[in-house]
BAZALO-190405 format. One line per 5 residues: number of its first residue (from 1); their letters; for each residue x, y, z of C-alpha. Coordinates in Angstrom, 1 decimal, padded with zeros to 4 digits, m for minus. Each point is the difference from the previous one (the first is absolute). Example, Ala and Ser with C-alpha at 12.3 -4.5 7.8 and 13.67 -1.06 7.14 Angstrom:
<sites>
1> AS> 012.3:m004.5:007.8 ~ 001.4:003.4:m000.7
</sites>
This chain:
<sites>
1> XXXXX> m146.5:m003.4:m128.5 ~ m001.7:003.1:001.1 ~ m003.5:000.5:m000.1 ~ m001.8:003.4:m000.4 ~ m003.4:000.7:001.5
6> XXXXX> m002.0:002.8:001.3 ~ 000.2:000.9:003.3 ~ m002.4:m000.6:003.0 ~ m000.3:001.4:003.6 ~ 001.8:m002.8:001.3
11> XXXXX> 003.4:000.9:m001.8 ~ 000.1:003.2:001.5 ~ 002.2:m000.7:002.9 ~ 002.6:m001.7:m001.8 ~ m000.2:002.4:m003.0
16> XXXXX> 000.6:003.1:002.7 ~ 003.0:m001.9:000.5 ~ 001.4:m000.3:m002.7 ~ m000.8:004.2:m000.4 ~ 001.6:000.9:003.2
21> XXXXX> 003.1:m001.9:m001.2 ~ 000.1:001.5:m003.2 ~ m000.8:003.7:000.6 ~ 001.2:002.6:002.2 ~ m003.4:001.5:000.5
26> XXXXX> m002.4:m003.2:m000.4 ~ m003.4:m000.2:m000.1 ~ m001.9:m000.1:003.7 ~ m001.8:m003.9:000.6 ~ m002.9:002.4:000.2
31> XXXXX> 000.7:001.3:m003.5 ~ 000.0:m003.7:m001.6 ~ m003.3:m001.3:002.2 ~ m001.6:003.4:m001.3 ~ 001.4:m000.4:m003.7
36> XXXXX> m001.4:m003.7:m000.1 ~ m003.8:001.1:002.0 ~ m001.0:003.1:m001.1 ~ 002.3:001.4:m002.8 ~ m002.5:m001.4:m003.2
41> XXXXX> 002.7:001.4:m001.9 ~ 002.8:m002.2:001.1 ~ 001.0:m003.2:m001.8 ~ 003.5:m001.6:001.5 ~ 001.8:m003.3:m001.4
46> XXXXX> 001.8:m002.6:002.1 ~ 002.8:m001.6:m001.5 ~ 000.3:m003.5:001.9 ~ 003.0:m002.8:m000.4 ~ m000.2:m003.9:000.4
51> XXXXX> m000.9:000.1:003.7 ~ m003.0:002.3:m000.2 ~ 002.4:003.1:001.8 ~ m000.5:003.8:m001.0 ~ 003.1:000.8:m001.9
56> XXXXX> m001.2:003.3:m001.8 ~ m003.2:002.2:m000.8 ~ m001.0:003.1:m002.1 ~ m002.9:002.1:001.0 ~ m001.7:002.5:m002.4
61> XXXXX> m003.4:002.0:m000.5 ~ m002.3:m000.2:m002.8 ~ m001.6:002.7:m000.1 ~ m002.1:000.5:m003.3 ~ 002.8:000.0:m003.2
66> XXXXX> 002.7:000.0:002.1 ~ 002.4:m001.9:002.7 ~ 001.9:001.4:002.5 ~ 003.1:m002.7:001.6 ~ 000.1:000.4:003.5
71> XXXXX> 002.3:m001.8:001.1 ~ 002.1:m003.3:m001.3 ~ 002.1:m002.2:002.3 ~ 002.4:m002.9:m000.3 ~ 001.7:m001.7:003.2
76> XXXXX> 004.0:000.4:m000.2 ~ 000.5:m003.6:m000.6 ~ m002.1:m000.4:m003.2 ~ 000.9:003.3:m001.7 ~ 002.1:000.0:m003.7
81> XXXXX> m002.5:m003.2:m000.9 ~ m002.4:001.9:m001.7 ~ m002.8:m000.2:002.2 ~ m000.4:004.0:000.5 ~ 000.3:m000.1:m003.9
86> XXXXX> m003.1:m002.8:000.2 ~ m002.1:001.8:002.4 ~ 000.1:003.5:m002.2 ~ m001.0:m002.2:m003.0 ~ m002.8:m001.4:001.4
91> XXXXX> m001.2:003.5:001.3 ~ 000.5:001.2:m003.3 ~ m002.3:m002.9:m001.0 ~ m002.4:000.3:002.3 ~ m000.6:003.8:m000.3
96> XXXXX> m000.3:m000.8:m004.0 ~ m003.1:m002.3:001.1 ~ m001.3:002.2:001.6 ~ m000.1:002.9:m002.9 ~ 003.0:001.8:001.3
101> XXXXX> 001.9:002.8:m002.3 ~ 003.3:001.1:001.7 ~ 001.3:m001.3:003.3 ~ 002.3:002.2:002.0 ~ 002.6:m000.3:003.0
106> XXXXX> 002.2:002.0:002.3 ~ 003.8:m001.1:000.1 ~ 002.8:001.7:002.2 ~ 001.9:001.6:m002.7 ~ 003.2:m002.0:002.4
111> XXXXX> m001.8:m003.1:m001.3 ~ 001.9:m001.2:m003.3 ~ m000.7:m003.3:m000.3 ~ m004.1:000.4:000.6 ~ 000.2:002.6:m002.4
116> XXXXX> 001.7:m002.1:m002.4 ~ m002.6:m003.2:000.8 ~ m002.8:002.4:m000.8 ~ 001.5:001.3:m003.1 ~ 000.4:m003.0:m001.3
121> XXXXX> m003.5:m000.6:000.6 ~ m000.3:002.7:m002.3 ~ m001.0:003.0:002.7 ~ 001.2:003.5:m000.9 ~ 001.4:002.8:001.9
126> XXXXX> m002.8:002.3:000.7 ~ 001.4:002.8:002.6 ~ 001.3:000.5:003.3 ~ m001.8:000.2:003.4 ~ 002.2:002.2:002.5
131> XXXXX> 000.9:m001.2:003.5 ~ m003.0:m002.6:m000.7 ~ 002.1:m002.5:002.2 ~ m000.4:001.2:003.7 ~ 002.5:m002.0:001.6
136> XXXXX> 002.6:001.6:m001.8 ~ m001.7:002.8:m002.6 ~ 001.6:m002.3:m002.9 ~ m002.1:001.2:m002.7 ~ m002.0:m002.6:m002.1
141> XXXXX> m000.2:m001.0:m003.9 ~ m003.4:m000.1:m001.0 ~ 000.2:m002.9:m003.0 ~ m003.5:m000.5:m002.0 ~ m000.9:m002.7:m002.8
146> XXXX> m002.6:m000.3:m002.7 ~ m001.7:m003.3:000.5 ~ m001.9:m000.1:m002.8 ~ 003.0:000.3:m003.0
</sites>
């Protein structure tokens, strides 16, 4: 069974892992430690299986009415069992205890099946940041959701 918790400094190194296995253009170590030190913004969720090991996190930003995902993860060998699914839900929760309106995200516009996780989560197309992707230009979807309906 997994277990879902939030994140502390001393996940960091293994949840930079699992980003630098996922992305093309991950997050620095640096990035995380300053995220989870200085960033009072930042709130990140661990999603942990039976043996206490990392298998996925979401970061986002709460910043007054509204959250910003950052980033969400999944190792290769747990992926299609729902936990991405899990960790956006309990964002979604999480922002709504803490008074959030409308959460947001950037997706590569190549990314179907994210795209289709977050609108089943009920996010919306919002627009279309150009070239936002630097390791390849690939423009990014930006998806919103109401929180509060």
């Amino acid at each position: 069974m997994i277990q879902y918790r939030r994140m502390t400094p001393e996940d960091v190194e293994v949840v930079h892992s699992i980003e630098v296995a996922t992305f093309p253009t991950p997050w620095t170590l640096d990035s995380f430690h300053y995220e989870m030190r200085e960033n009072e913004f930042a709130y990140y969720i661990v999603a942990e299986n039976e043996q206490g090991t990392i298998v996925g996190f979401c970061g986002m930003w709460l910043v007054i009415d509204s959250a910003q995902i950052t980033n969400v993860a999944v190792i290769e060998e747990v992926r299609g069992k729902r936990i991405g699914e899990t960790l956006m839900r309990e964002a979604m929760r999480i922002a709504r205890e803490h008074d959030i309106e409308m959460m947001s995200l950037e997706v590569r516009v190549s990314n179907i099946v994210a795209q289709n996780l977050y609108r089943k989560l009920g996010f919306q197309d919002g627009g279309i940041r150009k070239g936002y992707y630097v390791d390849n230009q690939e423009d990014a979807l930006v998806m919103w959701v109401k929180l509060n309906e």
